[in-house]
C-alpha positions as CSV (number, residue, x, y, z in Angstrom):
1,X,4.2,23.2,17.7
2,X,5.1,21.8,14.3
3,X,2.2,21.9,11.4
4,X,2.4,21.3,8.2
5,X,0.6,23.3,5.1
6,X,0.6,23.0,1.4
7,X,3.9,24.1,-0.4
8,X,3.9,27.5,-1.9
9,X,5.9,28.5,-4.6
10,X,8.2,30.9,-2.5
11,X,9.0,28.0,-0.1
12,X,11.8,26.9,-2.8
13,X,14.4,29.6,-1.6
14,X,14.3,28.1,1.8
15,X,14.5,24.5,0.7
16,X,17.6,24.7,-1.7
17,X,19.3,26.2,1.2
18,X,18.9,22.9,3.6
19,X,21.2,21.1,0.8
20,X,24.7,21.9,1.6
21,X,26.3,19.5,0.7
22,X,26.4,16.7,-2.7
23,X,25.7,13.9,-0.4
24,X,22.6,15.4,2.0
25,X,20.9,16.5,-1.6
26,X,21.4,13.5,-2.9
27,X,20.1,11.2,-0.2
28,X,17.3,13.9,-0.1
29,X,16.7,13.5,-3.7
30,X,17.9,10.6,-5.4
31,X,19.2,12.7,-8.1
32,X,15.8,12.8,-9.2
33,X,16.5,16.9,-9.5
34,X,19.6,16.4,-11.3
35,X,22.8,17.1,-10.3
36,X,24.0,18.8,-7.3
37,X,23.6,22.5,-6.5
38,X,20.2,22.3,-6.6
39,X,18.7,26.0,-7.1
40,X,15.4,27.3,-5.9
41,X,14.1,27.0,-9.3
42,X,14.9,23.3,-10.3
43,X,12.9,22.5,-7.1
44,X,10.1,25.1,-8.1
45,X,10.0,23.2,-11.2
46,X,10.0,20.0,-10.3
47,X,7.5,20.9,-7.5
48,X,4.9,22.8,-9.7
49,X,4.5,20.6,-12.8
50,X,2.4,18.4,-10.8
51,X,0.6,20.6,-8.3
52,X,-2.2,20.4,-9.7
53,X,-2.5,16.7,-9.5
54,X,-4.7,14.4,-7.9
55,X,-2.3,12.8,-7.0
56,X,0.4,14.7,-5.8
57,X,0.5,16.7,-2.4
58,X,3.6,19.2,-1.8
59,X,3.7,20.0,2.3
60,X,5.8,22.2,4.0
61,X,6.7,21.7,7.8
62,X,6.6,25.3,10.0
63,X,6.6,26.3,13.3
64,X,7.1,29.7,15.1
65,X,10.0,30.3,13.5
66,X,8.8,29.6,10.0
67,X,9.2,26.9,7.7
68,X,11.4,24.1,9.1
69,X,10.5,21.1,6.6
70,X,9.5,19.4,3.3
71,X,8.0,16.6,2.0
72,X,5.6,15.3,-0.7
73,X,3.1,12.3,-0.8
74,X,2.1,10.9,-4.1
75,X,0.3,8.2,-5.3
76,X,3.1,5.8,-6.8
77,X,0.9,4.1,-9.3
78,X,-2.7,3.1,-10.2
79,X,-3.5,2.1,-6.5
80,X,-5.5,5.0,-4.6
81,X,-5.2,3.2,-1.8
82,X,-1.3,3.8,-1.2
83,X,0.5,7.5,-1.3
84,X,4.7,7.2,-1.0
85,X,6.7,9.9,0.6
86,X,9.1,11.8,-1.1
87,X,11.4,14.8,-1.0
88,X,11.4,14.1,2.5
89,X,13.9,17.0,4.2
90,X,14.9,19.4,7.4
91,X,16.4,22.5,7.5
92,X,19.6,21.6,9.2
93,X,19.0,23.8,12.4
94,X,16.2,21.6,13.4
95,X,17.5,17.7,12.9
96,X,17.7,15.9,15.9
97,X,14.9,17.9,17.7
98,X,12.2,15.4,17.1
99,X,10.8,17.9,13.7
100,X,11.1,14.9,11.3
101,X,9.0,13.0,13.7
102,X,6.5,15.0,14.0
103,X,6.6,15.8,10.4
104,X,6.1,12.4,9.5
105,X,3.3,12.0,11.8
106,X,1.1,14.9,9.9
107,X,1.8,13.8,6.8
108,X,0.3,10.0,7.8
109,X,-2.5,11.6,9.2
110,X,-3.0,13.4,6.1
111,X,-2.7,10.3,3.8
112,X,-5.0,8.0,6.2
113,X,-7.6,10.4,7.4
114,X,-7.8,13.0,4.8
115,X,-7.1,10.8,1.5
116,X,-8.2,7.8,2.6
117,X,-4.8,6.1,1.9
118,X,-4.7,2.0,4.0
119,X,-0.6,2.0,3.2
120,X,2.1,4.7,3.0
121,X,5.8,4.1,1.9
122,X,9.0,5.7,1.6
123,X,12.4,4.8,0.8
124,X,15.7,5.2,2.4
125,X,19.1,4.8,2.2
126,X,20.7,2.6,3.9
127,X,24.0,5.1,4.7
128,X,21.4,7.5,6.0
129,X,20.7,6.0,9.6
130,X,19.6,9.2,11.5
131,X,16.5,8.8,8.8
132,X,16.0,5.4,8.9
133,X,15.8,5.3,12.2
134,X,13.0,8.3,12.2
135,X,10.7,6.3,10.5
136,X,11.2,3.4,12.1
137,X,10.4,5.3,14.6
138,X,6.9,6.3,13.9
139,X,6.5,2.8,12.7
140,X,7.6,2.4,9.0
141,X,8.9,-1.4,8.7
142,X,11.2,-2.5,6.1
143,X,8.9,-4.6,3.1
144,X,11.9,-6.8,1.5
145,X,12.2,-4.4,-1.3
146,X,15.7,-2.8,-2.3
147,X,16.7,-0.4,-4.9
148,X,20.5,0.1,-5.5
149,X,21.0,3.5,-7.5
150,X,24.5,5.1,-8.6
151,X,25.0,8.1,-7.0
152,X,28.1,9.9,-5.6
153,X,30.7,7.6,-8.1
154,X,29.0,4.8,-5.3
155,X,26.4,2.4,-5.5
156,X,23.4,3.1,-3.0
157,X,21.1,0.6,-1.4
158,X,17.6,2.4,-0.5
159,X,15.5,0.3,1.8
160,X,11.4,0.4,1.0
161,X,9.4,1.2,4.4
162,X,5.9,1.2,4.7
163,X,3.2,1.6,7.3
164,X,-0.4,0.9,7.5
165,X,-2.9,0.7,9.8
């Protein structure tokens, strides 16, 4: 059984080593951790200069075995009524298993019942299909909006999702 908790600052080591590769950090990250490796400490950092926000909610996935995901939620501007997913990652060992799913799943039922949220988001790009197809899956729909971002010597398109209730 898959629960999720909030993120402690150990949880880092385990994080930075799901990102194996340039491309799987960066569709992880948007380069918003800089460049590619990531260490343990440039996610502690960017982790832990906002946990004690308001507004801001580190999770980490675990099971049985021990920790098996990441995410955050975060309120992406003045509304309190929306919280966006970010950071949103597996360790590889588990994809495909239905742990993002699932993951997903307690981090909307955080954001509705516990915070009170009416809308979450999250973006995706569009050459990851395995994760858009996830949250379409727990019923994220596309809302029009598209960011294109350079990343990889490419250009990116990252689809906006949301759901509500």
């Amino acid at each position: 059984m898959l629960r999720i908790r909030p993120y402690r600052k150990n949880d880092s080591k385990q994080i930075a080593c799901w990102c194996q590769d340039s491309e799987t950090f960066y569709k992880w990250s948007e380069g918003r951790m800089g460049g590619f490796p990531v260490s343990a400490e440039r996610i502690e950092q960017a982790v832990s200069g906002r946990i004690d926000s308001d507004t801001y909610f580190p999770f980490t996935a675990f099971d049985e075995t021990g920790i098996v995901g990441f995410f955050t939620l975060r309120q992406p501007g003045a509304d309190s009524d929306e919280l966006s997913f970010g950071y949103v990652i597996l360790c590889p060992q588990t994809r495909g298993k239905g742990y993002g799913k699932q993951m997903l799943k307690l981090g909307i039922k955080f954001a509705f019942e516990l915070y009170g949220a009416s809308k979450v988001s999250l973006e995706v790009f569009e050459n990851n299909p395995s994760a858009y197809h996830c949250y379409k899956s727990v019923g994220f729909k596309e809302n029009g909006n598209i960011t294109t971002y350079d990343l990889c010597g490419e250009k990116w398109k990252s689809i906006e999702m949301e759901f509500t209730l």
